[in-house]
C-alpha positions as CSV (number, residue, x, y, z in Angstrom):
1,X,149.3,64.1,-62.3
2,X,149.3,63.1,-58.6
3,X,147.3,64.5,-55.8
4,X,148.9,64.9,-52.3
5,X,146.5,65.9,-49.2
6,X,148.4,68.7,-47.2
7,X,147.9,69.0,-43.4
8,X,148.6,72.4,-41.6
9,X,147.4,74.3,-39.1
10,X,147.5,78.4,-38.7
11,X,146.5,81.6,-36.2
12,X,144.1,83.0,-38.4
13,X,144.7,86.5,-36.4
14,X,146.9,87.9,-39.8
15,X,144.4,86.4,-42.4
16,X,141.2,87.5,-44.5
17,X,140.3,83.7,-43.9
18,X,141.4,80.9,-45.6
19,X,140.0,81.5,-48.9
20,X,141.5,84.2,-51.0
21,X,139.6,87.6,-51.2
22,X,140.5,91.0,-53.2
23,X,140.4,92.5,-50.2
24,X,143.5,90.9,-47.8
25,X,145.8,88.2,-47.4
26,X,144.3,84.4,-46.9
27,X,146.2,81.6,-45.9
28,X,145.0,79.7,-49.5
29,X,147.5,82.1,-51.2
30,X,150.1,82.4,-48.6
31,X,150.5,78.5,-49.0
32,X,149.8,78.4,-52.8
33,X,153.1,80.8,-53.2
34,X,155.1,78.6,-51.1
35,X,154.0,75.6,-52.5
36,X,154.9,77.0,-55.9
37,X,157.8,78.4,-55.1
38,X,159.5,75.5,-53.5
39,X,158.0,73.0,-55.9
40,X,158.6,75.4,-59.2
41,X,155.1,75.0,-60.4
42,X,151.9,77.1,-60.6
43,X,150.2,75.3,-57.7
44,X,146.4,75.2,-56.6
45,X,145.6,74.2,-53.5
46,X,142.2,73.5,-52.6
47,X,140.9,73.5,-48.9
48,X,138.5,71.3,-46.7
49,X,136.4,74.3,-45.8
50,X,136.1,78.0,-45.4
51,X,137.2,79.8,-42.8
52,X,136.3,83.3,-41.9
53,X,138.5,86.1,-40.9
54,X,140.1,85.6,-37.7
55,X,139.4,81.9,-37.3
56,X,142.3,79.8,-36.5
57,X,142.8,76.1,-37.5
58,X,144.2,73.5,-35.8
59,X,143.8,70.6,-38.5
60,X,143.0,72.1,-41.9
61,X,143.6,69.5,-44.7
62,X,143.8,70.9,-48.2
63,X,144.9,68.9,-51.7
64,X,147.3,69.7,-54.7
65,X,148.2,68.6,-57.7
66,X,151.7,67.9,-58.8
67,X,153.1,66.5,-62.2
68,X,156.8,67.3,-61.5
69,X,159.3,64.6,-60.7
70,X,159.1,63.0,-57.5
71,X,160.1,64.6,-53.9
72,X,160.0,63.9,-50.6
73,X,157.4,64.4,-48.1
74,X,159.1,64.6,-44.9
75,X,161.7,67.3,-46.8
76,X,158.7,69.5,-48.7
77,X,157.2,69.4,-45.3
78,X,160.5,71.0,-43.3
79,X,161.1,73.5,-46.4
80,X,157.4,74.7,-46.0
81,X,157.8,75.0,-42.4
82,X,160.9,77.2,-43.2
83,X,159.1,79.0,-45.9
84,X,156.1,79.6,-44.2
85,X,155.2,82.9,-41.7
86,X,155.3,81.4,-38.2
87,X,151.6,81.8,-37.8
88,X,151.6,78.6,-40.6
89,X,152.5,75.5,-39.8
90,X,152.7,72.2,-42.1
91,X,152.1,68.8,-40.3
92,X,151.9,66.2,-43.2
93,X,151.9,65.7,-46.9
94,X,150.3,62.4,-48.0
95,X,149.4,60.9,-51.8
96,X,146.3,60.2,-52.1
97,X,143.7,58.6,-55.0
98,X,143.5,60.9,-57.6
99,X,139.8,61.6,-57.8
100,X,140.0,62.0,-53.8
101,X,138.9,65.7,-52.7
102,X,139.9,67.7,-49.1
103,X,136.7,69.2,-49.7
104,X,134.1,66.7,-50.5
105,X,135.7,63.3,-49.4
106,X,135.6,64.6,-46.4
107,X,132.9,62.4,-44.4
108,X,133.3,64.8,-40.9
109,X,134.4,67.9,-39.6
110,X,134.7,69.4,-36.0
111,X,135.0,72.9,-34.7
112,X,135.6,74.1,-31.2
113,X,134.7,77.6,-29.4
114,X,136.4,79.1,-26.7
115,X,135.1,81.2,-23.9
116,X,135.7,82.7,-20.7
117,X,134.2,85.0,-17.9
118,X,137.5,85.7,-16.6
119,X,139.6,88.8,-17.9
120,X,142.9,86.8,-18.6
121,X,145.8,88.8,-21.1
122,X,146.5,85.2,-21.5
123,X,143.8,84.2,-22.9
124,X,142.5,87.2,-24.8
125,X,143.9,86.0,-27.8
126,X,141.8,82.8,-28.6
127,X,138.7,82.9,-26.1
128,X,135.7,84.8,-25.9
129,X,135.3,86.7,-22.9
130,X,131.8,87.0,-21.9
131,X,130.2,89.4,-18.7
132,X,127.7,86.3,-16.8
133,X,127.7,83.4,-16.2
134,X,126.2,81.2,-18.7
135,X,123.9,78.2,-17.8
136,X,125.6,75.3,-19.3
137,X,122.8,72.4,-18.7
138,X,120.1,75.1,-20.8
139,X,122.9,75.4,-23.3
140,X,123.3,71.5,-23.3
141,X,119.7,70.8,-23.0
142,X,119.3,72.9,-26.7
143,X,122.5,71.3,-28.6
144,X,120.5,67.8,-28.3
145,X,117.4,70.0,-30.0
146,X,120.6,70.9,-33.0
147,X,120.9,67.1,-33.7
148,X,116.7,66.8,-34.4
149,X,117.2,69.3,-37.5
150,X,118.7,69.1,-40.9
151,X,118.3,72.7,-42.3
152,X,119.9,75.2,-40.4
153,X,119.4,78.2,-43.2
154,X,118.7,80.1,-40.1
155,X,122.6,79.9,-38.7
156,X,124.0,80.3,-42.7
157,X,125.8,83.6,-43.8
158,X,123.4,85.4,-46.4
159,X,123.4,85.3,-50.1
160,X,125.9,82.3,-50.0
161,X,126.6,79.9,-53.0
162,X,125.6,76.8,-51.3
163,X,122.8,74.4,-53.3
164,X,121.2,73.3,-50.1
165,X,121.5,74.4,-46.5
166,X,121.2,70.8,-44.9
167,X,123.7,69.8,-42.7
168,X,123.9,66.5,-39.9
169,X,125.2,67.5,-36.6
170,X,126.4,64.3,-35.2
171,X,127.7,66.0,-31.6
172,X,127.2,69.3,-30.1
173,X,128.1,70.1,-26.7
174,X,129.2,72.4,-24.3
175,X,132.7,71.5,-21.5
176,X,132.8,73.8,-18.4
177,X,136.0,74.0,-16.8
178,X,136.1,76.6,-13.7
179,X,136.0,80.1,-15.7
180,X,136.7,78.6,-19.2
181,X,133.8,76.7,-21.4
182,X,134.6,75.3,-24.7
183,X,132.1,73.9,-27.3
184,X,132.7,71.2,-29.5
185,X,130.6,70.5,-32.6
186,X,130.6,67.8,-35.4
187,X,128.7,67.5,-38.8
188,X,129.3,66.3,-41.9
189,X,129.9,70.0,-43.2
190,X,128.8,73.3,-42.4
191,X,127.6,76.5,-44.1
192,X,129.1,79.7,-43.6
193,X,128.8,81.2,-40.1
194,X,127.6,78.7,-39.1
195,X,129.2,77.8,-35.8
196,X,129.8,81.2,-34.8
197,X,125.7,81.8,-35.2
198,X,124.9,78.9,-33.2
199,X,127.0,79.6,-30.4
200,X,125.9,83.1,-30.3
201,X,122.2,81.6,-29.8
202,X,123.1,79.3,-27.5
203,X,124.6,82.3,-25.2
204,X,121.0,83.8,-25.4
205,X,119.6,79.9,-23.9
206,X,122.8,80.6,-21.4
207,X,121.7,83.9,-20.1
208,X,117.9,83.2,-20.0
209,X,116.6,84.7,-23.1
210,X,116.3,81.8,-25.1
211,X,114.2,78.4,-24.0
212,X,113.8,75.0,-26.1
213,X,110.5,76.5,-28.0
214,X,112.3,79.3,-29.0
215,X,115.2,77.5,-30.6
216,X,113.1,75.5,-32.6
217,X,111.1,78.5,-33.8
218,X,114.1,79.9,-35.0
219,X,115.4,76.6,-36.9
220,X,112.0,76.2,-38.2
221,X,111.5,79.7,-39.5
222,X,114.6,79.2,-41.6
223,X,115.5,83.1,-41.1
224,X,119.0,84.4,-40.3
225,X,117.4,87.5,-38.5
226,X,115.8,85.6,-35.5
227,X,118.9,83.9,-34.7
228,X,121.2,85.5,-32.2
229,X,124.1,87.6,-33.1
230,X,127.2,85.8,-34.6
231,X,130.1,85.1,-32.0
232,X,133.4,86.8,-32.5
233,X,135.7,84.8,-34.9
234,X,139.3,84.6,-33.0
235,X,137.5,82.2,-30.5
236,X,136.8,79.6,-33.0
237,X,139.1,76.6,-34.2
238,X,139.0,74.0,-37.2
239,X,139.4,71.0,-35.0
240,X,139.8,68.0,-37.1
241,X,138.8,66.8,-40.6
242,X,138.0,63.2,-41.2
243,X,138.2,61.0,-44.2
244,X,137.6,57.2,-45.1
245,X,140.8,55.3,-44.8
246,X,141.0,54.1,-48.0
247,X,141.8,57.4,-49.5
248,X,145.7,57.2,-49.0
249,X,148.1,55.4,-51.3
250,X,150.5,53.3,-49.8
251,X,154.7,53.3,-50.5
């Protein structure tokens, strides 16, 4: 059995998320049909990470086992492509060490949030449009406050599966470029909603309701409630997934 690391990206606009749910179409199935199809095997594929309805990836990395005869990459990755919805797109397919996992070999992750005050048909699509003007140096000043804390229960979806709640931001900041802001985040994983909770507490800190005490009341009180409400999903992208280099095997 060999395992290959798949890279894609996808508009999430169409899917339930990436995992598959009873109620809708994920982008896990839509790939695991193709993959089996093409290959003629019963193929699981197994993701780096959830993501929620609506988000959008623009590096996902997921792995799959194969026992069949040999193929080749560069060819299973243009008969995806073909396969594939056009809201699906296939980037790479690497081998990698068998006991190598998308999920929990992965060392890094970063996701990035889109917004704007402007109304742009243009940009509907994959920004957030919000109705002020936010303060980026308060939002700043509380995404170094982020990288003090380990447990961010207070930012996780409810009733999750999780065994711990601990997470290590490494960078979280926020980009300001005339009526479009973008925020970029990094941590070694993330719980569910995550991203989307912060930034929607962080607007709070960018429209004067929230100051640096509050923040860390709300980490510290490890309840979802106090946090701010979630931001909307179709603003929020998978950036990049990182691994150690050794993982890959080498032809």
């Amino acid at each position: 059995m060999r395992r290959f690391f798949i890279t894609l990206s996808y508009n999430g606009k169409n899917y339930v998320g990436w995992q598959m749910q009873p109620n809708g179409v994920s982008v896990q199935q839509v790939l695991q049909d193709a993959l089996s199809t093409i290959l003629r095997e019963q193929i699981e594929v197994v993701g780096a990470g959830r993501t929620d309805a609506s988000v959008h990836a623009r590096k996902m990395v997921a792995h799959f086992d194969f026992s069949g005869e040999s193929f080749d990459e560069k060819d299973l990755v243009r008969n995806l492509n073909s396969f594939l919805p056009r809201d699906i797109g296939i980037h790479e397919i690497r081998e990698v060490q068998p006991n190598v996992h998308a999920r929990f070999s992965a060392t890094s992750r970063t996701y990035k949030y889109y917004l704007t005050t402007e109304k742009d048909p243009f940009l509907h699509d994959f920004n957030y449009q919000v109705f002020f003007q936010p303060d980026i140096d308060t939002m700043n000043a509380l995404c170094k406050v982020l990288k003090e804390y380990t447990d961010f229960t207070s930012f996780s979806k409810l009733h999750t599966d999780v065994k711990t709640n601990n997470c290590r931001i490494s960078e979280a900041y926020w980009e300001q470029e005339d009526t479009r802001f973008t925020f970029t985040i990094t941590a070694d994983r993330f719980l569910r909603n995550m991203v989307r909770a912060i930034v929607g507490t962080l607007l709070e800190a960018g429209r004067g309701r929230l100051d640096e005490c509050g923040l860390r009341r709300i980490i510290e009180a490890k309840n979802r409630q106090l946090a701010g409400d979630s931001a909307p999903g179709h603003a929020l992208f998978l950036h990049n997934v990182i691994y150690p280099n050794d993982i890959w095997i080498t032809k």
